[in-house]
N, C-alpha and C positions, 0 to 999 in steps of 0.2 A: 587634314581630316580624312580618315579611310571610312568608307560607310561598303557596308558587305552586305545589309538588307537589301531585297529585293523589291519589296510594297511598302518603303519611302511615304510619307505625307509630309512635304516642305511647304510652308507658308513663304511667300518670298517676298511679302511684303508685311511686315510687322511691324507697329511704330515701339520706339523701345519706350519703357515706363519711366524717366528722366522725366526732372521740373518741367525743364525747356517744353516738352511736349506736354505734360499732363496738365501743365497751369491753363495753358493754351489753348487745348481741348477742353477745358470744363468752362469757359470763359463765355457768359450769356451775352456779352459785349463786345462794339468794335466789329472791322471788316469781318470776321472770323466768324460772327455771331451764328450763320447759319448753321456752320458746323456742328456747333454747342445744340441747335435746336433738330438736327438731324440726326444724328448720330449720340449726343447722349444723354442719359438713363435720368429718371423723376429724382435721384440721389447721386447725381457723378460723382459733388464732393466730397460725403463720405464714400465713396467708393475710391475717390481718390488718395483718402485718407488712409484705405486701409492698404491699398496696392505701397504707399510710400514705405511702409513699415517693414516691408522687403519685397522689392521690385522682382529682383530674381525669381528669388521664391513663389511670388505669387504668380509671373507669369508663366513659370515652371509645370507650378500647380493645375490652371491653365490647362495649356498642354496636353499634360501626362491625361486628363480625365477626357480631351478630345480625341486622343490617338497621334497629335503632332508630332513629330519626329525631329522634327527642323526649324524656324524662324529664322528669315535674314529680315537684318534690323537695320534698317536706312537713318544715316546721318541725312542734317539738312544743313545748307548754306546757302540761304539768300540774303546776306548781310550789306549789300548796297543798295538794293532795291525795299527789302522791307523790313530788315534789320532784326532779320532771325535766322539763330545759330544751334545749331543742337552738334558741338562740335563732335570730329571724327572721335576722337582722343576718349571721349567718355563714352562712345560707344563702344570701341573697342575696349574698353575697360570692364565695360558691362558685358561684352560678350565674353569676355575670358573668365566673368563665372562660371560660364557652364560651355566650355569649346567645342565639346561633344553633340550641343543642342543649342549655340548659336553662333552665326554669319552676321559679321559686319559688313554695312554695306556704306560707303564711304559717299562726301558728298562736298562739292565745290560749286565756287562762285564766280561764272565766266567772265562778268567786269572785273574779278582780279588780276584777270592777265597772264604773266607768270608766274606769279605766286600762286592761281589755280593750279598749274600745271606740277607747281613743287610738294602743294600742298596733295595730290592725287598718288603721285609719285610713294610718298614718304607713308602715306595709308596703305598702299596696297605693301609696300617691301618694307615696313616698318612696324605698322600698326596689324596687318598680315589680313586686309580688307578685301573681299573679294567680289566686288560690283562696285558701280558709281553708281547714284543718285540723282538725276538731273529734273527738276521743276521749272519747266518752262515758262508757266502762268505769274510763278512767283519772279522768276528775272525778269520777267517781262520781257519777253523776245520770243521769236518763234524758234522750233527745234531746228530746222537750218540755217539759223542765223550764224553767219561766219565765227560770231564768237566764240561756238561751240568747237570750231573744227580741232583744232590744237589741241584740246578734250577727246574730240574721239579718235584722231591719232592716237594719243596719248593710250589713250587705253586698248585699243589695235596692240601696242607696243607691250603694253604689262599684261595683255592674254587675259582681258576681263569684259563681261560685260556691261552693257549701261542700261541700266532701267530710267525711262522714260517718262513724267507726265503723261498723258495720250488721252485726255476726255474731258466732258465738262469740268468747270468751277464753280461755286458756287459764292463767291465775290464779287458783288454785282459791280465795282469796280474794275474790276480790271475782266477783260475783255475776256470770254470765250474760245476763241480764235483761237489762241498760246496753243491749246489744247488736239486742235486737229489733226489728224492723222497726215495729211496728204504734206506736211511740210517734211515727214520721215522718208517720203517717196524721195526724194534726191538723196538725206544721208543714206539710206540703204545703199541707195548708187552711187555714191562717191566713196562708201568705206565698206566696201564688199568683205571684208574681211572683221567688220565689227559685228558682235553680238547686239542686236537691238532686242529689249524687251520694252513692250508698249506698254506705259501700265494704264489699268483699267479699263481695257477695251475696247477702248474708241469711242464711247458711247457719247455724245447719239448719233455721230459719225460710224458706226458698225461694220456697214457694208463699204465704207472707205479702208475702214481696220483690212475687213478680207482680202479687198484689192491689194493693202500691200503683201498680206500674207503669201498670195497667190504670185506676185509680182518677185518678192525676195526671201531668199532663200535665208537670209541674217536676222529675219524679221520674225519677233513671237510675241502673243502678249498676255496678259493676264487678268485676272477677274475681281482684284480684288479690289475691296467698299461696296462690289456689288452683293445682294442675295441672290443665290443661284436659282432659289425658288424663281422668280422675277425673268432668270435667264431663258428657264423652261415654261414661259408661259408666255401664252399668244398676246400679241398686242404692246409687246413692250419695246419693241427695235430690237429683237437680240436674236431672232427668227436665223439669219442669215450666219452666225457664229456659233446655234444650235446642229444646224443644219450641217456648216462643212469641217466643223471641230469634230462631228463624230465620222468622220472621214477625212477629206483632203488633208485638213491642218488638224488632225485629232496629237499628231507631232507637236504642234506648235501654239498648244492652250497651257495655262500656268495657273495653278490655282495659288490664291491671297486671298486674308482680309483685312487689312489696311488696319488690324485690329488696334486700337478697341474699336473701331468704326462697325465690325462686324463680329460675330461669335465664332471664335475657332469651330464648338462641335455644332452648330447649327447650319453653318456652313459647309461642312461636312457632310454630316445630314442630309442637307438639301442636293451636294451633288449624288451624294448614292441613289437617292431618289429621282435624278433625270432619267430620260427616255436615252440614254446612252449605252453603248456596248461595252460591258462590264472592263473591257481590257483599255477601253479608254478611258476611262472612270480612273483607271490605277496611275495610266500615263499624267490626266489635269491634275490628281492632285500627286502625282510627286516625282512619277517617273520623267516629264519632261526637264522639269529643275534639276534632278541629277544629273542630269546632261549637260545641261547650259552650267553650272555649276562647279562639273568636273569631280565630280563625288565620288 
């Protein structure tokens, strides 16, 4: 992908429109339930109904009316732990509707062992995937837990980065914790040469997020599921990543909406409207992912 634009707007977290994910998301039931009661809409299932009738299309459609330029569309694979799969294969399928307007971002399951590793391999130099997907909360494991290592070698090795888990869950099962920021403090320092992308900010760890920002130079993260209204307003934890995003790390902020979780042009919106310096404004939403991305 050659991209010759200069003011970029890449979402870098997009869930793709696949059953795997849309049934899942509209599902008022089961661990997941909150989800369904946070994030979607008084009609998900017809709205479900109508995205099925051309996924592409509609989230095309989407797009083009917010000004998005970009969507990378994250695989999942937590199939020994909670026995969900949104495989690489159909993402990348999905993304070679439209190559021009989307990034597949590929995704493994670290109790596989080697077959994570062949399975990583064969997306990035086959499927032509360019990030890994890792969900801590869902392995159940923390992000430095040894079973990741051979993963983020691995991707050191194929010149990609790895976006992150990095913040609350909302499964009152399973534990919090997964989610922490400060478990990224060692990988940063063992794989100095891997791209980390934290996703979601750390939140309500925030000011943990900064310290690693401030501490690693491999380390960025991103916004997205959040409202940035939210981010620019007092009283909410996000004071501390208002504050040195439009300076220190104004490099190293990523804008997302984990959509559907969040509205492309709303979110949009919302960051033109932060107290930020217009040229950082261009960086969060697109210019820092064309970096990290290699665009």
């Amino acid at each position: 992908m050659s991209i010759k634009k200069n003011d970029l707007i890449i979402d870098i977290c997009v869930i793709p429109p696949l059953p795997e994910t849309l049934d899942g998301f509209a599902s008022p039931e089961g661990v997941f339930a909150k989800y369904s009661e946070m994030y979607g809409s008084g009609n998900m299932q017809g709205l479900i109904e109508s995205i099925k009738k051309d996924p592409a299309g509609f989230l095309l459609n989407l797009m083009d009316a917010a000004g998005v330029d970009i969507a990378v569309l994250p695989a999942e694979d937590a199939e020994i732990t909670m026995r969900m799969k949104t495989p690489n294969e159909k993402v990348a399928e999905f993304a070679a509707k439209a190559p021009d307007r989307f990034i597949g971002m590929a995704a493994v399951d670290p109790h596989k062992g080697m077959q994570a590793l062949r399975d990583l391999e064969y997306a990035v130099r086959e499927l032509g995937m360019k990030a890994l997907c890792l969900e801590p909360w869902l392995h159940k494991i923390n992000s430095n837990h040894k079973l990741y290592y051979p993963i983020y070698a691995k991707c050191v090795e194929l010149g990609i980065p790895v976006w992150i888990h990095t913040s609350i869950n909302y499964v009152p099962q399973l534990t919090m914790d997964y989610g922490r920021p400060i478990y990224l403090d060692e990988v940063a320092g063992h794989f100095p040469e891997l791209t980390i992308i934290a996703g979601h900010g750390g939140w309500p760890w925030v000011e943990e997020m900064m310290a690693l920002l401030w501490r690693h130079n491999n380390v960025y993260t991103d916004i997205s599921a959040i409202r940035p209204k939210y981010i620019g307003s007092a009283g909410t934890g996000w004071e501390a990543l208002m504050r040195y995003g439009n300076s220190l790390f104004q490099d190293k902020i990523i804008f997302g909406t984990a959509w559907p979780a969040q509205q492309f042009k709303d979110s949009i919106e919302e960051i033109r409207s932060l107290p930020l310096k217009e040229e950082v404004k261009a960086k969060w939403l697109g210019g820092n992912a064309k970096k990290l991305l290699g665009l």
